[in-house]
C-alpha positions in Angstrom: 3.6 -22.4 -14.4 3.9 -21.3 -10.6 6.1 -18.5 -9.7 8.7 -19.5 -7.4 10.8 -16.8 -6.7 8.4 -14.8 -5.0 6.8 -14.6 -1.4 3.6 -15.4 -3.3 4.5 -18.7 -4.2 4.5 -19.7 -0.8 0.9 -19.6 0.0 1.1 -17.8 3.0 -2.2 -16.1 3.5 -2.8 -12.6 4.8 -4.3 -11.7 8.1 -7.2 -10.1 6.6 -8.1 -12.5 3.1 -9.2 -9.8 0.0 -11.3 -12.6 -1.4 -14.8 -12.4 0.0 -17.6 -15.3 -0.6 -21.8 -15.0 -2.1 -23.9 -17.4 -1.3 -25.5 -19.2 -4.1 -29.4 -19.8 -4.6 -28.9 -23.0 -3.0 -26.6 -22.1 0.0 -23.5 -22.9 -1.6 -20.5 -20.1 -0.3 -18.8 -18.9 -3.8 -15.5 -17.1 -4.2 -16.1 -13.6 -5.7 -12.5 -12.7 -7.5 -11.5 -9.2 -6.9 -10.3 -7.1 -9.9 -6.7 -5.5 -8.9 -6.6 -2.6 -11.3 -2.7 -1.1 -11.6 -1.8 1.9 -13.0 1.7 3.7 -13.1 0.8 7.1 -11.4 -1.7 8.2 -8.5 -3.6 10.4 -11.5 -4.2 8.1 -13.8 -6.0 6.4 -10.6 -8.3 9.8 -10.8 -8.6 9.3 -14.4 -9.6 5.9 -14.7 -12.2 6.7 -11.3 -13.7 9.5 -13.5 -14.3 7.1 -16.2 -15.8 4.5 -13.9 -18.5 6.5 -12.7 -19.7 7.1 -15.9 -20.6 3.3 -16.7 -22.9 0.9 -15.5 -20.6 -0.2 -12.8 -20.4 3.2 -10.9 -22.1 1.3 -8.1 -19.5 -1.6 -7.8 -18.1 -1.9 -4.2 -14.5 0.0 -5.2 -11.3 1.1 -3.1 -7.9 3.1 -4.1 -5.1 2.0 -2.2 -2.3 4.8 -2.1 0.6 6.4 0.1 0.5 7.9 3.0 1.6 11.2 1.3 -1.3 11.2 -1.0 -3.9 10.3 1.9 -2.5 11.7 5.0 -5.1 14.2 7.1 -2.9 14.5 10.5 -2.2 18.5 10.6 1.8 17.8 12.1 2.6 14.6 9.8 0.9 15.7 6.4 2.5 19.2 6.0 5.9 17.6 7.3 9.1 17.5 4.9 10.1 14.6 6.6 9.4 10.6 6.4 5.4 10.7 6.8 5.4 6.7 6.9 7.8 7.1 10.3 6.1 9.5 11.7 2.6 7.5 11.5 4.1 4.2 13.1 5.5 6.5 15.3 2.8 8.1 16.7 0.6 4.8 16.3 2.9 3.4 18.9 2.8 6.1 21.0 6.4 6.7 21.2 6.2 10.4 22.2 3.4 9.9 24.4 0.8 10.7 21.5 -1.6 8.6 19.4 -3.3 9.4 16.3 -7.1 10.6 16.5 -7.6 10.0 12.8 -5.8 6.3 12.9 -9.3 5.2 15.7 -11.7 7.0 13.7 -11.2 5.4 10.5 -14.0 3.0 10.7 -16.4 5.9 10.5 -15.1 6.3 6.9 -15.5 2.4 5.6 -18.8 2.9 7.2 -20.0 5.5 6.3 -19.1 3.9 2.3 -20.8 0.9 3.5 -24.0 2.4 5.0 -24.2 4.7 1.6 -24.1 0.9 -0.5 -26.8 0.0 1.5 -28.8 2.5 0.4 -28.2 2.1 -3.0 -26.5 5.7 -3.1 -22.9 4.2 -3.6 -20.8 6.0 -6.5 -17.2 5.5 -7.9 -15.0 7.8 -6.0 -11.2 8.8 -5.9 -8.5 9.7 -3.7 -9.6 13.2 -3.2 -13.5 12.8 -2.4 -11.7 10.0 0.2 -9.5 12.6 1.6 -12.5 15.5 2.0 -15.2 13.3 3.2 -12.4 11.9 6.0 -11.5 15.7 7.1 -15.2 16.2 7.4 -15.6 13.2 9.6 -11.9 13.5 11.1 -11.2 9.7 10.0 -7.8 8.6 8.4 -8.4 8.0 4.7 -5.2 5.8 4.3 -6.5 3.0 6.5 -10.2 3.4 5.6 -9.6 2.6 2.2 -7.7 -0.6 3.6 -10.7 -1.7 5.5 -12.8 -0.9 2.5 -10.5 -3.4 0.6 -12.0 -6.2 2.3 -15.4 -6.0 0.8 -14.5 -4.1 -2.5 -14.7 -5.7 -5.8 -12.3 -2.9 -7.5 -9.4 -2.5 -5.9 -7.4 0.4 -8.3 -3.6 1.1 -7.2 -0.2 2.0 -8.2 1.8 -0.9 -10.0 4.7 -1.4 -6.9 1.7 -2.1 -4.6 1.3 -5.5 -6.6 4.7 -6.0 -8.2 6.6 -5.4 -4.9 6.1 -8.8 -2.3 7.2 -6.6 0.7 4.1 -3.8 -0.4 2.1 -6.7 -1.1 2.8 -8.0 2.8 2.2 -4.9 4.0 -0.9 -4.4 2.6 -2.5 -7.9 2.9 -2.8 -7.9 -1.1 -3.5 -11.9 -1.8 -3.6 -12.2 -5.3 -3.8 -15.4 -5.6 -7.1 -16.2 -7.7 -7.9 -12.7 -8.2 -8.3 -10.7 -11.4 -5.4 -8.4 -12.3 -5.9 -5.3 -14.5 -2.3 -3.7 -15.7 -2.9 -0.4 -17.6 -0.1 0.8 -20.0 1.5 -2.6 -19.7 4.5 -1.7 -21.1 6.1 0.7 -18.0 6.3 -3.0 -16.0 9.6 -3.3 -17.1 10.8 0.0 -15.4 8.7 0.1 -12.2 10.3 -3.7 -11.5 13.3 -2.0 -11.5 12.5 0.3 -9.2 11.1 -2.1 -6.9 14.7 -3.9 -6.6 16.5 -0.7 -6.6 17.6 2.1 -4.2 19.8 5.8 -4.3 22.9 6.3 -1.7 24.6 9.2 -1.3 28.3 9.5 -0.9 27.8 11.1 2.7 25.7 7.5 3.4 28.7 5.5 2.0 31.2 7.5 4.2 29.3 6.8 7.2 28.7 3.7 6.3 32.7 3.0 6.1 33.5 5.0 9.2 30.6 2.1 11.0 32.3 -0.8 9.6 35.8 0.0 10.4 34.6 0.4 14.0 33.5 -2.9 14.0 36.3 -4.5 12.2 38.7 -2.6 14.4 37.0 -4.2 17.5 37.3 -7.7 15.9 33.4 -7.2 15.7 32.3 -10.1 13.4 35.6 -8.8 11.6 34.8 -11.8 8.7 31.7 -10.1 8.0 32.7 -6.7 7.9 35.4 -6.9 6.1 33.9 -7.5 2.5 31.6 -4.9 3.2 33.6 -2.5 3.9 35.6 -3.3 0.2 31.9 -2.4 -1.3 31.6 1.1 0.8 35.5 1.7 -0.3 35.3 0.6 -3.9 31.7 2.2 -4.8 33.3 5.5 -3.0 
């Protein structure tokens, strides 16, 4: 039966659908399912690409969806130790006074895929071929390859990106009606689990305490508070 625990259940559809339509012989629009291929780690991705290319279906409108850290080009935020996915909305918001170059010329990369489909020249590719080709034409790879998502028929990524309803948001991933590939099957169980956990330091917890007793000292929504400040002090 229907999920109901999930935001998919809800039928709320994405701004941009993933489904895309062919017209029939006589006129009639047709939905195309795409085929959502997950795989535990970004090089089994590179692995199962490789293997693509050497079928009949190396042609076949594809796409990778990855992280940020994997497809980042922007010379201060990819060789930064710190949070790459704050430092892009960041700078896409222009908070320092400072856009992203790459972030405008992405279009140049899903069109450059698209003119080379035209032409019959299209090819399976993976993350890496992505990243060069978008240095070359300084265009970000990370939202190229969610442009080219639109009108791909292979959509490869991680597992989390279609287990997790908050990546699925994000990323406009509808799945509803659409084909879903899981390789290895049996690491689900684990990367679930990760998708509903999180690490906290003891430093985190302290801080955390030190917050909350502020606020319950101020009478600051003290009924609130209080209970979680018993969590900081009894995981502590």
């Amino acid at each position: 039966g229907p999920c109901t625990d999930c935001s998919c259940s809800s039928g709320k559809e994405p701004t941009k659908d993933p489904g895309h339509t062919k017209k029939k012989e006589n006129g009639e629009r047709v939905l195309v399912p795409k085929i959502f291929f997950g795989t535990r780690t970004h090089k089994q991705i590179a692995q199962i690409t490789r293997e693509l290319k050497r079928t009949v279906y190396s042609s076949v409108p594809m796409t990778i969806l990855s992280s940020r850290d994997y497809t980042c080009i922007h010379p201060v935020v990819s060789n930064s130790a710190g949070n790459r996915n704050e430092m892009c909305v960041e700078l896409l918001e222009g908070k320092h006074g400072k856009s992203c170059s790459y972030y405008h010329g992405a279009h140049k990369l899903s069109e450059h895929h698209a003119l080379q489909a035209a032409h019959g020249l299209y090819q399976a590719w993976d993350i890496e071929d992505l990243v060069s080709l978008g240095r070359k034409l300084r265009a970000c790879p990370y939202f190229a390859a969610r442009e080219l998502m639109v009108g791909a028929d292979i959509v490869f990524c991680p597992y989390n990106y279609l287990l997790d309803p908050q990546i699925r948001e994000s990323m406009d991933i509808n799945l509803k009606g659409q084909v879903v590939i899981l390789d290895e099957a049996h690491n689900i169980e684990d990367s679930a689990r990760e998708s509903v956990s999180y690490s906290v330091t003891e430093g985190q917890l302290r801080a955390a305490r030190e917050e909350l007793d502020f606020m319950v000292t101020n009478n600051i929504r003290q009924q609130d508070h209080e209970p979680l400040r018993a969590v900081c002090c009894s995981l502590i």
